[in-house]
N, C-alpha and C positions, 0 to 999 in steps of 0.2 A: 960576287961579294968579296972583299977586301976580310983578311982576316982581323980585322978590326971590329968588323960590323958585324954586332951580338945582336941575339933579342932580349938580352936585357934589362935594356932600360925603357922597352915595351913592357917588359913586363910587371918592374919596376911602376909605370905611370899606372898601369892598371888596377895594381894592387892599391898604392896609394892617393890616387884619384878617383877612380871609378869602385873603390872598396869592391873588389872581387881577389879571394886570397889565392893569388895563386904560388905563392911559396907552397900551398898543400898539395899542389897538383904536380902528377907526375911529369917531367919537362920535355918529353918524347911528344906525348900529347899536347901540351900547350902548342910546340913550334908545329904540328904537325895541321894546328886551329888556325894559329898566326899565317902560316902559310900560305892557306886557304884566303883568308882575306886580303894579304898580300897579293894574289894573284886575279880578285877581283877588283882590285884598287890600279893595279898594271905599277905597282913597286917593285923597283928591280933590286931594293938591299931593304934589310932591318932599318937605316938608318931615315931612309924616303919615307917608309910605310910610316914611321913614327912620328914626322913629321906631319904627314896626315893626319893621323890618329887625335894628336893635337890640337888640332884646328879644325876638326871635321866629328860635331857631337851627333851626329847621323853614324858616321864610323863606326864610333864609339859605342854606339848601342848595339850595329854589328856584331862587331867583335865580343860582345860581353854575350851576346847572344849567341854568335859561334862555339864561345867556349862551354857554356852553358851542354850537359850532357844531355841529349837526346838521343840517343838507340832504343828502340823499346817498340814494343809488340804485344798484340792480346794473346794472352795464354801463353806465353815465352815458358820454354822447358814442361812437357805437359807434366812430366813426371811431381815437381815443385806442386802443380793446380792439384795433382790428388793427393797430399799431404795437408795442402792447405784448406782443402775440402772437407778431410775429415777432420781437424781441429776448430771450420767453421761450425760443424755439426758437432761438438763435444760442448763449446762455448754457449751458442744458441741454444740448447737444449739446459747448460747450466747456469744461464744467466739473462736477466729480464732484457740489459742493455748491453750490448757489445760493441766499444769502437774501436776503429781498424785508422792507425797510420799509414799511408805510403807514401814515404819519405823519397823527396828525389823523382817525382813522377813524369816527368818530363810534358809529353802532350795529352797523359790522360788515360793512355791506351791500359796501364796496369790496374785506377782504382775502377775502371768501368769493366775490367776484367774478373773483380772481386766480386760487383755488385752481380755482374749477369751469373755469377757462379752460385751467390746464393742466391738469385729467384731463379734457377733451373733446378736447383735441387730440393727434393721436397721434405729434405731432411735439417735443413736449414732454414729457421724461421728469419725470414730478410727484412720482417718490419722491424726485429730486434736490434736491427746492423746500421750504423754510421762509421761513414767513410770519409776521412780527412784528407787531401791530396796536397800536397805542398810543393814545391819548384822554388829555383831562384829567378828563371826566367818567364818575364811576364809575356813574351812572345808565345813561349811555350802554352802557359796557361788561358792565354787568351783564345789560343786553338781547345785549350782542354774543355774551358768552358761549352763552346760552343758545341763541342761533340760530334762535329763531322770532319770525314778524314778525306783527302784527294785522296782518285787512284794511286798518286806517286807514292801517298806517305804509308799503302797499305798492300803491299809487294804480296802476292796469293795469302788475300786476306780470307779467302774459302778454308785452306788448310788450318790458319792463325784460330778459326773458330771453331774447328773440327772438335776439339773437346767440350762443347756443348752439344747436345742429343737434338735440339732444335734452334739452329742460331738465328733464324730468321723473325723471331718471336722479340728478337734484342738489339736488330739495327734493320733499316732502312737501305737498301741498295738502288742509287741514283744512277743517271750518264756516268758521271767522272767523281762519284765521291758512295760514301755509307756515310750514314747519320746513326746514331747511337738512342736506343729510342726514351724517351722522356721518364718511363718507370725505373731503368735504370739510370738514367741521371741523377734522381731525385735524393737519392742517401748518399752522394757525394756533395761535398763542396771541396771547393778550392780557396789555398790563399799562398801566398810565396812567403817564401821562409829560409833563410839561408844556414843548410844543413852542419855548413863547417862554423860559420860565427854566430849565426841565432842559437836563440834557449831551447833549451828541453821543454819539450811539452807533458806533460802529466796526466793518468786516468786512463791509458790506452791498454787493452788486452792483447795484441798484434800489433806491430812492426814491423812492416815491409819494406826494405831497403835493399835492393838489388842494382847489382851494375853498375855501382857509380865508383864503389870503391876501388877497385882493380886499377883509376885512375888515378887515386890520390897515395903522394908518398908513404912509406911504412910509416914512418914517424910521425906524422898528423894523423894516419889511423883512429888512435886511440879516445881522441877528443868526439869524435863521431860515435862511437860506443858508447860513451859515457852517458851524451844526447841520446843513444837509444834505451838503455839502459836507465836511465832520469825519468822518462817517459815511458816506460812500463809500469802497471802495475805488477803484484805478486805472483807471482807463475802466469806473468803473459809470457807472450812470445815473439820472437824475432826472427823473418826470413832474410838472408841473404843470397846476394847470387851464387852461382853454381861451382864459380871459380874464387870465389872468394874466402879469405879466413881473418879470424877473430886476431889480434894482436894479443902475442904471449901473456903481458898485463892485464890483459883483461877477459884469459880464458878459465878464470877462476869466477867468474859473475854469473857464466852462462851455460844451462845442462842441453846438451845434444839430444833432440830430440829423436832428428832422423839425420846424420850424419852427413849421407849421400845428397840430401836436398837441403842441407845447409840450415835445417831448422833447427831453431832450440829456446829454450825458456829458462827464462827470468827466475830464480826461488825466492828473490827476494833476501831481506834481511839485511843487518849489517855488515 
């Protein structure tokens, strides 16, 4: 590559054509996505691949879908699921309806992780519980919907389940794939929503936002708080990931519930 040839004005047409923001996104990871599809396209510079990208609406959906964040696993950090456990059982036991955001869910694997946790526990009343699952990528969600995973996309899914006492009760084990079985489907839905430019949603007692952050620049942080934050009610609560932290502006909205597992709650007010 010629030091001439940026990514750019990929990123540029992205932003402004395909409306996906990635001025928010950290630029390590963008070029690290771009890359990626660069090298299944056989582009040997920024300048080639762009040319594609342009003229190729197949591509294009690619790449918005490469960039789209998907890492994700059931039960990710067991430590997180028994925090989250017992504030499921604090809620259910104080409230007739409880519903749970998971903001950013990529294929599913996190709001079906919610659901199997409260119908294993019997301290948790799970008919009280709806689950909102939202993504930008309709790839994503279209796997979420459906609720079965390939071998590939469920790397020692035995271990991933080990924090349920019986997981065979909550998915289906095929040749080459688990299905996720229908009881826990049932109090999720899905719909795409885009975390950094769509609205707050409102009425939710939980807030699960994990993993996504850690890729979006400091500075765009704070808009993603705000949407979580808009969309709490009064002493809900919000999880983030493990490595993740609240931007200094807006560590005055949110009380530490469990420090170590990144939870903390909303009090509300002006």
């Amino acid at each position: 590559m010629s030091t001439s040839d940026t990514i750019q004005p990929i990123l540029e047409f992205v932003e402004e054509e395909l409306s996906f923001a990635t001025s928010y996104y950290n630029e390590r990871y963008l070029d690290r996505r771009v890359s990626s599809r660069m090298r299944r396209t056989d582009s040997g510079s920024y300048a080639e691949y762009y040319s594609v990208l342009k003229r190729d609406e197949a591509e294009q959906e690619e790449l918005l879908d490469a960039l789209s964040i998907n890492v994700t696993g059931f039960f990710r950090n067991p430590s997180v699921w028994e925090g989250i456990q017992t504030l499921l059982r604090k809620l259910t036991d104080e409230k007739s309806s409880v519903r749970i955001w998971s903001a950013a869910c990529a294929d599913g694997r996190e709001p079906y992780s919610l659901s199997m946790l409260a119908h294993s526990d019997r301290e948790i009343d799970e008919s009280r519980i709806s689950i909102l699952a939202t993504d930008i990528s309709e790839d994503a969600l279209e796997t979420a919907r459906g609720g079965v995973y390939q071998d590939l996309q469920t790397d020692d899914i035995s271990s991933q389940l080990d924090f349920l006492g019986r997981p065979t009760q909550y998915i289906t084990r095929r040749d080459d794939s688990v299905e996720v079985a229908e009881t826990v489907r049932e109090p999720v839905e899905f719909e795409r929503h885009d975390l950094i430019n769509g609205r707050s949603k409102s009425g939710f007692d939980m807030v699960v936002c994990r993993n996504i952050l850690i890729y979006i620049n400091d500075e765009h942080k704070t808009p993603i708080f705000e949407t979580i934050r808009d969309s709490l009610v009064e002493d809900g609560y919000m999880v983030i990931g493990k490595s993740e932290t609240i931007p200094i502006g807006m560590r005055q909205e949110f009380e530490s519930v469990n420090a170590g597992d990144k939870t903390y709650q909303y009090p509300g007010g002006e």
